[in-house]
DOLOKOL-292104 format. One record per residue (C-alpha): residue in three letters; z, x, y; residue number from 0. Coordinates in steps of 0.25 Angstrom, whole numbers, plus 5000, padded with zeros to 4 digits. Layout:
BEGIN
+---------+------+------+------+-----+
! residuo !    Z !    X !    Y ! num !
+---------+------+------+------+-----+
!     ala !    Z !    X !    Y ! NUM !
...
+---------+------+------+------+-----+
// end
This chain:
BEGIN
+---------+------+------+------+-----+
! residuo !    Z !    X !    Y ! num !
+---------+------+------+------+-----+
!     unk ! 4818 ! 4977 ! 5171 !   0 !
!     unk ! 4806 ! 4972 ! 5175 !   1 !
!     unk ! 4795 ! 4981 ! 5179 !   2 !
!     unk ! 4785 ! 4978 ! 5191 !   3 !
!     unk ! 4773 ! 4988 ! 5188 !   4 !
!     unk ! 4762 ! 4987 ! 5198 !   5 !
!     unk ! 4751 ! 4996 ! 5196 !   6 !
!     unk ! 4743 ! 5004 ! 5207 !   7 !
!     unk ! 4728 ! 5009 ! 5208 !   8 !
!     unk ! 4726 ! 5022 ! 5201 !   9 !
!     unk ! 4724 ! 5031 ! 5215 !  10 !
!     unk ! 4737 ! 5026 ! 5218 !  11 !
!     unk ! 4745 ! 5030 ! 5206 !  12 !
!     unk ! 4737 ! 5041 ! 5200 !  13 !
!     unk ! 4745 ! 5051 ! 5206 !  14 !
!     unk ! 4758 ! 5047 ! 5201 !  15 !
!     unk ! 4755 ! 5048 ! 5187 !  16 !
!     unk ! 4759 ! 5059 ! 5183 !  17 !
!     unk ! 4773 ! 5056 ! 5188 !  18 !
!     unk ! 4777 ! 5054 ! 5176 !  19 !
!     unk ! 4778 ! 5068 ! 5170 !  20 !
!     unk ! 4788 ! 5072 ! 5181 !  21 !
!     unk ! 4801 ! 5067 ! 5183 !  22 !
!     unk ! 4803 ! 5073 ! 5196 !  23 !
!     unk ! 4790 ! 5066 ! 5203 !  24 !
!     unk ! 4794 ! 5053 ! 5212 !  25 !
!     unk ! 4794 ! 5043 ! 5202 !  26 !
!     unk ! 4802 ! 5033 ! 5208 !  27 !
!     unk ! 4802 ! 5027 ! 5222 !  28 !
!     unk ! 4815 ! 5023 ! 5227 !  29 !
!     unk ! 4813 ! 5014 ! 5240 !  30 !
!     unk ! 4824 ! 5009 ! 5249 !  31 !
!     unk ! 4825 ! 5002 ! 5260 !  32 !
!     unk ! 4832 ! 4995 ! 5272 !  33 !
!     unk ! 4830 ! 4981 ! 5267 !  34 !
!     unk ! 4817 ! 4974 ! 5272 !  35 !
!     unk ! 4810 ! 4987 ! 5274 !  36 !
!     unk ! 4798 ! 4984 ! 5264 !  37 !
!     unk ! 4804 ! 4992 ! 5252 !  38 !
!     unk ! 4799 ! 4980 ! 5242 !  39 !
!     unk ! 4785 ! 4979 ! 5247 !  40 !
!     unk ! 4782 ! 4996 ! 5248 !  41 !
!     unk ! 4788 ! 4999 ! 5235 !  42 !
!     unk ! 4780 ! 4988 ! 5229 !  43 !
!     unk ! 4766 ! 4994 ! 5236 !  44 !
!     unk ! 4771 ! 5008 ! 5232 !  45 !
!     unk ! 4774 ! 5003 ! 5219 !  46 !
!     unk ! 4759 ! 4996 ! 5216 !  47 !
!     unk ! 4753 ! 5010 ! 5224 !  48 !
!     unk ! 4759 ! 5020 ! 5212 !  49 !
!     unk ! 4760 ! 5010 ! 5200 !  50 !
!     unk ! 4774 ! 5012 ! 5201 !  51 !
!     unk ! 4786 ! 5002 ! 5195 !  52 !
!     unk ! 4792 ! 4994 ! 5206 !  53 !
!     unk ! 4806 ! 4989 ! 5205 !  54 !
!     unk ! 4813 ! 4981 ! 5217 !  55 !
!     unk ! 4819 ! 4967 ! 5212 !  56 !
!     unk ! 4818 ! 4970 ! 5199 !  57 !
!     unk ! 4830 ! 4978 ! 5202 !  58 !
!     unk ! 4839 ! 4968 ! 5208 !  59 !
!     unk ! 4833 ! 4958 ! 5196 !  60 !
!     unk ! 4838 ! 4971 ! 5186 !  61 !
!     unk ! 4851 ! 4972 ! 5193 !  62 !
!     unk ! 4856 ! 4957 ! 5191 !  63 !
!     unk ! 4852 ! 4957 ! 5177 !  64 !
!     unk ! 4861 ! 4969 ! 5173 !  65 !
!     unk ! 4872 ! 4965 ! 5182 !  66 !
!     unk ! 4870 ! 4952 ! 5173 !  67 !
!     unk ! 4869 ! 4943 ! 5186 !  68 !
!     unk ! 4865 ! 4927 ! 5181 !  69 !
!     unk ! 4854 ! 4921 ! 5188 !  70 !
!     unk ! 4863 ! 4910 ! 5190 !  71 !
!     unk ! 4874 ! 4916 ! 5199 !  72 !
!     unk ! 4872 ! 4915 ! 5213 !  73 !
!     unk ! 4882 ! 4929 ! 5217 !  74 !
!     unk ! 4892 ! 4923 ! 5228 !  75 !
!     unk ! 4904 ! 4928 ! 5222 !  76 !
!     unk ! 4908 ! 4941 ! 5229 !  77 !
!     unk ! 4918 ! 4951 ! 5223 !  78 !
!     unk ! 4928 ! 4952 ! 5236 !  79 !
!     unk ! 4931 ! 4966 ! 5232 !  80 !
!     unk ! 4920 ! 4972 ! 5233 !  81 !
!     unk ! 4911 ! 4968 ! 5244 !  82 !
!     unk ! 4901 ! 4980 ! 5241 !  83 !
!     unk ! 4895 ! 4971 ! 5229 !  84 !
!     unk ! 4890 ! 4961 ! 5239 !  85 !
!     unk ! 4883 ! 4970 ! 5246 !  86 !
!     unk ! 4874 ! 4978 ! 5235 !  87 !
!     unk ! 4872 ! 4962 ! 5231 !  88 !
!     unk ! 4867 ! 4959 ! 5244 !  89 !
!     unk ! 4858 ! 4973 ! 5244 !  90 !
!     unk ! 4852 ! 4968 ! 5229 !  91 !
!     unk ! 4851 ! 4953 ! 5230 !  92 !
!     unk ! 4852 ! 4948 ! 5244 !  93 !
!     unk ! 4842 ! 4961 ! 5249 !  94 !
!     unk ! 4832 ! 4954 ! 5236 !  95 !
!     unk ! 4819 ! 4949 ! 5241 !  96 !
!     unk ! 4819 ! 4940 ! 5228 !  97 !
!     unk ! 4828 ! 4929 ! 5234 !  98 !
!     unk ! 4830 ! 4925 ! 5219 !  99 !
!     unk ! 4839 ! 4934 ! 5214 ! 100 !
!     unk ! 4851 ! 4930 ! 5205 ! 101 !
!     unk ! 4865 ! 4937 ! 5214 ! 102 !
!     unk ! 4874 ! 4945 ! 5206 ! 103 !
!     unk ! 4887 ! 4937 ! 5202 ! 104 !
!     unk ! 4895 ! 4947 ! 5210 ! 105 !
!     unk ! 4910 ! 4941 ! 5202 ! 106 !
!     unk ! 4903 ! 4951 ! 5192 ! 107 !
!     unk ! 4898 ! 4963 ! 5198 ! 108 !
!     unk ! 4905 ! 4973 ! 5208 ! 109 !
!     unk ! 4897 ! 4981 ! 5218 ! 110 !
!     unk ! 4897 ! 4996 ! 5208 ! 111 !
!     unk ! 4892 ! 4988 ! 5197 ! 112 !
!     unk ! 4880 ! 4981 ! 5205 ! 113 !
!     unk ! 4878 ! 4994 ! 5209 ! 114 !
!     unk ! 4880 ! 5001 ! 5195 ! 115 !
!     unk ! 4870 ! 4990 ! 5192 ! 116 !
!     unk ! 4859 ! 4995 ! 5203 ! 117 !
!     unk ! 4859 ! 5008 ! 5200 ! 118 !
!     unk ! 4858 ! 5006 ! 5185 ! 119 !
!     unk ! 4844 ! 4999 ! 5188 ! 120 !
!     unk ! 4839 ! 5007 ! 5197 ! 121 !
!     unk ! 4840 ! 5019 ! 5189 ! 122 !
!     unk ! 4833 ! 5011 ! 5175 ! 123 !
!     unk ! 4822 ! 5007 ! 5186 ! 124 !
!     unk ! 4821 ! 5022 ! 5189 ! 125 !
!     unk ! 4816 ! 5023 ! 5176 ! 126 !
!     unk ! 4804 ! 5015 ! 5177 ! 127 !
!     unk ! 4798 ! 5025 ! 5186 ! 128 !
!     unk ! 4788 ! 5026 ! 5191 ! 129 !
!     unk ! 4795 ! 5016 ! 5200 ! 130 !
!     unk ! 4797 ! 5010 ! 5214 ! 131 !
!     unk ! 4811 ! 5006 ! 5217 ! 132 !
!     unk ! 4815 ! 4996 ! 5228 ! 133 !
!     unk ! 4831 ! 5000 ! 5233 ! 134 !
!     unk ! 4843 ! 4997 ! 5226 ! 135 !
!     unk ! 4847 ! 5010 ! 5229 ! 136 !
!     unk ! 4838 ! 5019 ! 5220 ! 137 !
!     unk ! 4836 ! 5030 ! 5231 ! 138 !
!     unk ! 4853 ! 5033 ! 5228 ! 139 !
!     unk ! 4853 ! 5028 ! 5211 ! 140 !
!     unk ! 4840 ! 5036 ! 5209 ! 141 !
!     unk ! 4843 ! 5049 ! 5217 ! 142 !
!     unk ! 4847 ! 5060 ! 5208 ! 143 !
!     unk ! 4831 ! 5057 ! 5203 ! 144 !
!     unk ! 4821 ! 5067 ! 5206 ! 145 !
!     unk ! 4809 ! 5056 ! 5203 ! 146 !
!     unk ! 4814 ! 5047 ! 5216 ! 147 !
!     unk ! 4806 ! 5047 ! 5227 ! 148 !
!     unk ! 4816 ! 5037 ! 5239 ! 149 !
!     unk ! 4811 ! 5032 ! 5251 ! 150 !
!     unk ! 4819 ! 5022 ! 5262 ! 151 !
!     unk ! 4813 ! 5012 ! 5269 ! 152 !
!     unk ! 4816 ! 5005 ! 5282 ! 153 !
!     unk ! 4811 ! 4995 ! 5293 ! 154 !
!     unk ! 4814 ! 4991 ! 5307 ! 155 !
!     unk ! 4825 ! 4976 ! 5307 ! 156 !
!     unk ! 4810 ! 4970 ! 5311 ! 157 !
!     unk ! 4802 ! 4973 ! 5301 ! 158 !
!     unk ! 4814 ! 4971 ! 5288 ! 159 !
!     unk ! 4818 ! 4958 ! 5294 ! 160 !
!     unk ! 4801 ! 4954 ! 5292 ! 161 !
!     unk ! 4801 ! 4958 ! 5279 ! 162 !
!     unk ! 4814 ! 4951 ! 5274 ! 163 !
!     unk ! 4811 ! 4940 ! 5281 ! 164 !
!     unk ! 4796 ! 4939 ! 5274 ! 165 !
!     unk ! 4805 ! 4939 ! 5260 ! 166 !
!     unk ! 4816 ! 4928 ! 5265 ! 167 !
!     unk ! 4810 ! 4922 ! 5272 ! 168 !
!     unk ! 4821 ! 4917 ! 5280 ! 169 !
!     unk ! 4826 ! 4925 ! 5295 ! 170 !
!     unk ! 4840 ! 4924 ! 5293 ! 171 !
!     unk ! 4841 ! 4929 ! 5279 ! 172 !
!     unk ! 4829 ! 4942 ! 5283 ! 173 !
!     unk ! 4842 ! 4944 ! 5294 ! 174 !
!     unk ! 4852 ! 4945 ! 5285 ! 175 !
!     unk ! 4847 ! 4951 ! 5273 ! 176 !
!     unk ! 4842 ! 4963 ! 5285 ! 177 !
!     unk ! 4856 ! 4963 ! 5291 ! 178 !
!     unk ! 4864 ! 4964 ! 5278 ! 179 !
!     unk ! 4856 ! 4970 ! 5267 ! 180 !
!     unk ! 4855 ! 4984 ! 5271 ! 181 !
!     unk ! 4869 ! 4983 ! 5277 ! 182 !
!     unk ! 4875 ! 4981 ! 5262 ! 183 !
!     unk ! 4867 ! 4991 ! 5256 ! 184 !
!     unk ! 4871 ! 5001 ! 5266 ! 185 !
!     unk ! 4888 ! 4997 ! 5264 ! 186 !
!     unk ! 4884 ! 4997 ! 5249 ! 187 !
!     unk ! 4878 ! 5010 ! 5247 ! 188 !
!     unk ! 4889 ! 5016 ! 5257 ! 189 !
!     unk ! 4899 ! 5009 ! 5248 ! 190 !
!     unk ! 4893 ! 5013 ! 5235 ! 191 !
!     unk ! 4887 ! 5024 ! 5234 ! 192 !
!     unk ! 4893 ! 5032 ! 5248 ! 193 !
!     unk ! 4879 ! 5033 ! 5253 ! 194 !
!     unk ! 4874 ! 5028 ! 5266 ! 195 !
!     unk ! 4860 ! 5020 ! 5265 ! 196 !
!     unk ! 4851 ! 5024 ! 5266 ! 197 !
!     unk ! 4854 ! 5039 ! 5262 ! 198 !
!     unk ! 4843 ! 5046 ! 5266 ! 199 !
!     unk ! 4844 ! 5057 ! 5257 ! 200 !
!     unk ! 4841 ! 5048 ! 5244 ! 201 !
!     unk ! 4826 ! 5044 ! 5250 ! 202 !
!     unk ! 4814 ! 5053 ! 5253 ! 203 !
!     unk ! 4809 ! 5046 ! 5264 ! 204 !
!     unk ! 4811 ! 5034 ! 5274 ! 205 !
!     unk ! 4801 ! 5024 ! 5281 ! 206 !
!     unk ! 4800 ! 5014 ! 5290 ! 207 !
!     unk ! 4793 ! 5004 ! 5285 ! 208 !
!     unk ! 4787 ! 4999 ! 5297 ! 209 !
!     unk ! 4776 ! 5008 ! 5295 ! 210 !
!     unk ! 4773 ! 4997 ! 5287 ! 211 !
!     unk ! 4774 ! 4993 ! 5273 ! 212 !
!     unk ! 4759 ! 5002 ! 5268 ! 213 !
!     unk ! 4763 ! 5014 ! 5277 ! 214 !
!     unk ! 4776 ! 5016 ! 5270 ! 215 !
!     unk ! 4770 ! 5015 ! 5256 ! 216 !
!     unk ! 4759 ! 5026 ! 5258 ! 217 !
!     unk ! 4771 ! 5036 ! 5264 ! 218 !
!     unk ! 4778 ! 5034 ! 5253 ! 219 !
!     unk ! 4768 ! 5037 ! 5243 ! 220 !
!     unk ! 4765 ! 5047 ! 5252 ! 221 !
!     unk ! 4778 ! 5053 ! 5249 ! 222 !
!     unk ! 4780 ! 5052 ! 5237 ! 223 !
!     unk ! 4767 ! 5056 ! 5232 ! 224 !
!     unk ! 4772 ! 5069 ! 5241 ! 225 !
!     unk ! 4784 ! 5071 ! 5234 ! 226 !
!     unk ! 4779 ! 5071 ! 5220 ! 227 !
!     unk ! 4770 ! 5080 ! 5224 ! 228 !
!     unk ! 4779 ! 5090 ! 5227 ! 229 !
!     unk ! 4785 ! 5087 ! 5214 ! 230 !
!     unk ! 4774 ! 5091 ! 5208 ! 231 !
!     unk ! 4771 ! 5103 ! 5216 ! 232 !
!     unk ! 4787 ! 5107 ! 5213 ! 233 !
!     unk ! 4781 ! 5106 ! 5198 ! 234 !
!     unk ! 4769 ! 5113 ! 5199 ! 235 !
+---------+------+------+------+-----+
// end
């Protein structure tokens, strides 16, 4: 898998170096999102700020490569009885910023091993903590850990449909990707696991992102530097 590394000033990071020697401080950030809220480009500056791993499309990229999916097929065969696999597919390929991306050959997967498949990445990306991971469900995967640190963040229709439509490129598609994505994922999870989404209980906190995308990255760190200190304090 492949590892984007992006190094931070030392002020910045210093303080979470010691990390490290406890296994309960908040190494991994878990961020979620209603699709188009800005999770990509605040995870990735949150990311840079700590010195921290980043994983986003790597996962998806992960995914396909255990699922052995050729970069060949083009994935519009749909298994008629289960109509759950085409949803998780459209929340993993179709919700993709990188419009490149191989599709799964569904003839060959059914929707519990796609999702078998997810949650066995995002628990081997777990190890590469210190880490910030973008969705695929790492809040639920990931939350029997003490080292996560989850937040949720959503938008106003306005402001997602800008940002999609800055990556497509294309009105129509912005439209459907915002009236469709979030919709599968929420049948999907329901489905799946018997959870609704968002579940609140699996995130520490929530934003609106409408505060902006810089505003949003200082209150996270703000919070998570809060709650590791009270991990330390706890140990003290």
């Amino acid at each position: 898998m492949r590892v984007n590394l992006r190094k931070a000033p030392e002020n910045s990071r210093r303080g979470f170096e010691r990390l490290a020697a406890n296994d309960d401080m908040k190494q991994l950030l878990l961020i979620d999102q209603e699709y188009g809220a800005g999770a990509i480009t605040i995870g990735e500056k949150i990311a840079k700020r700590l010195g921290w791993n980043f994983f986003d499309q790597v996962l998806t990229d992960e995914i396909a490569r255990l699922a052995k999916i050729p970069a060949d097929v083009c994935g519009h065969r749909l298994e008629k009885n289960d109509p759950f696999l085409q949803r998780l597919v459209n929340v993993i390929w179709r919700g993709s910023f990188d419009r490149n991306l191989p599709s799964p050959d569904l003839a060959i997967l059914d929707s519990t091993r796609l999702a078998s498949l997810l949650q066995k990445v995002i628990e081997q990306t777990a190890e590469k903590k210190p880490c910030v991971i973008i969705g695929r469900g790492a809040p639920f995967f990931l939350r029997e850990r003490t080292d996560t640190f989850s937040v949720f963040l959503y938008a106003s229709r306005e402001l997602k449909f800008r940002r999609i439509l800055k990556r497509v490129g294309n009105e129509k598609e912005a439209v459907e990707l915002l009236d469709t994505i979030d919709e599968d994922r929420r049948k999907f999870v329901k489905h799946q696991y018997g959870h609704e989404w968002p579940n609140r209980q699996f995130f520490h906190a929530m934003f609106n992102t409408g505060i902006g995308d810089d505003n949003t990255v200082e209150a996270i760190l703000h919070l998570l530097n809060a709650a590791n200190r009270n991990e330390e304090a706890g140990k003290a």
